[in-house]
C-alpha positions in Angstrom: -14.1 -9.8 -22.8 -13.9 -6.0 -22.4 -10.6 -4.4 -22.8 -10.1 -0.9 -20.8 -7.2 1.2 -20.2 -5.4 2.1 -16.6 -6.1 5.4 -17.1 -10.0 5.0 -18.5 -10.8 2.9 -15.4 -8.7 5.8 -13.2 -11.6 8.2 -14.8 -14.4 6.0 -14.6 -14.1 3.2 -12.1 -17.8 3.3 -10.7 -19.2 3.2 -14.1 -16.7 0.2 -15.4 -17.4 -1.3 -12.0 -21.1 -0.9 -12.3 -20.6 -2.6 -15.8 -18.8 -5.2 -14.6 -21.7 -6.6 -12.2 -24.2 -6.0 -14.3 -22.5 -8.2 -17.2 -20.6 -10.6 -14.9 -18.5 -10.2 -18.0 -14.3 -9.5 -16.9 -12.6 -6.7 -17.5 -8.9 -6.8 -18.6 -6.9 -3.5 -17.5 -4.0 -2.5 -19.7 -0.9 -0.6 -19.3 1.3 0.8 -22.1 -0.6 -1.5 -24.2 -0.2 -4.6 -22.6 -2.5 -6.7 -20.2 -1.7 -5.9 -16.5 -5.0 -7.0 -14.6 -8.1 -8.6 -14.6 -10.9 -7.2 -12.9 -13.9 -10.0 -12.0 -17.4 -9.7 -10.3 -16.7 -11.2 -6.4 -19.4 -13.9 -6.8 -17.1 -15.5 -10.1 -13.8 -14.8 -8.5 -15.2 -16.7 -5.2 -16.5 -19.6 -7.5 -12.9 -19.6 -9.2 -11.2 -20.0 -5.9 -13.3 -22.7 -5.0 -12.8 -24.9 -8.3 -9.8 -24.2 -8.1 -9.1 -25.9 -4.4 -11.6 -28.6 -5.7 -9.0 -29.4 -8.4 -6.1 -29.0 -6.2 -7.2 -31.6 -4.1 -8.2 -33.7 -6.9 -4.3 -33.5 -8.0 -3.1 -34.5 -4.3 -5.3 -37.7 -4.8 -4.3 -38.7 -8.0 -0.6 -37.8 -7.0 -0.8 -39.9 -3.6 -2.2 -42.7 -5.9 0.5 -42.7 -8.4 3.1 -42.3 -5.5 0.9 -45.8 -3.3 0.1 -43.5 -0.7 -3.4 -44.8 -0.4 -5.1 -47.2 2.4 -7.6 -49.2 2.0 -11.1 -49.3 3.3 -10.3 -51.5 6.7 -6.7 -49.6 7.0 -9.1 -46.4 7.2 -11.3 -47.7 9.8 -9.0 -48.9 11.8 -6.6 -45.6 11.6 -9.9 -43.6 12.3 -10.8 -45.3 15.3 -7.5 -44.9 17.0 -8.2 -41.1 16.1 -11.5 -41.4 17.4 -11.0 -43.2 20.6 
C-alpha cells in the first residue's frame, strides 16, 4: 500500500490520483504522522460496499436463525400468497 502525506497529496493530487487508477492499489493519507484516510479507486470502493451489504444480510440470516425467526417453505407460500392476492 502507498503511504502519502496530507500535504504531498495537497501538491499533487492529479498525479497521486492518476496513480491511484492506474495501480487500483489504495492510498493511505497521513496527518502528523498518523493514518487519517484512505483513498480507493471508485470501481473497488463500489465492490466493497457491495460485499459488504452481501455480508450484512448474511448476518441478519444467521441472526434470525439463531433467534427462530425463520418459516418454513409452506409458511412462505402461504404468507406470499396473501401478499400476492
Amino acid at each position: 500500500m502507498k503511504i502519502e502525506l496530507v500535504t504531498t497529496l495537497k501538491r499533487q493530487a492529479t498525479k497521486i490520483l492518476s496513480e491511484l487508477h492506474d495501480s487500483k492499489e489504495p492510498v493511505l493519507i497521513t496527518e502528523h504522522g498518523q493514518p487519517s484516510a484512505y483513498l480507493v479507486d471508485v470501481d473497488d470502493y463500489e465492490m466493497m460496499q457491495n460485499r459488504m451489504s452481501i455480508l450484512e444480510g448474511i448476518a441478519r440470516g444467521e441472526t434470525a436463525i439463531l433467534e427462530d425467526r425463520t418459516f418454513s417453505n409452506a409458511q412462505a407460500k402461504e404468507k406470499m400468497s396473501r401478499w400476492l392476492k
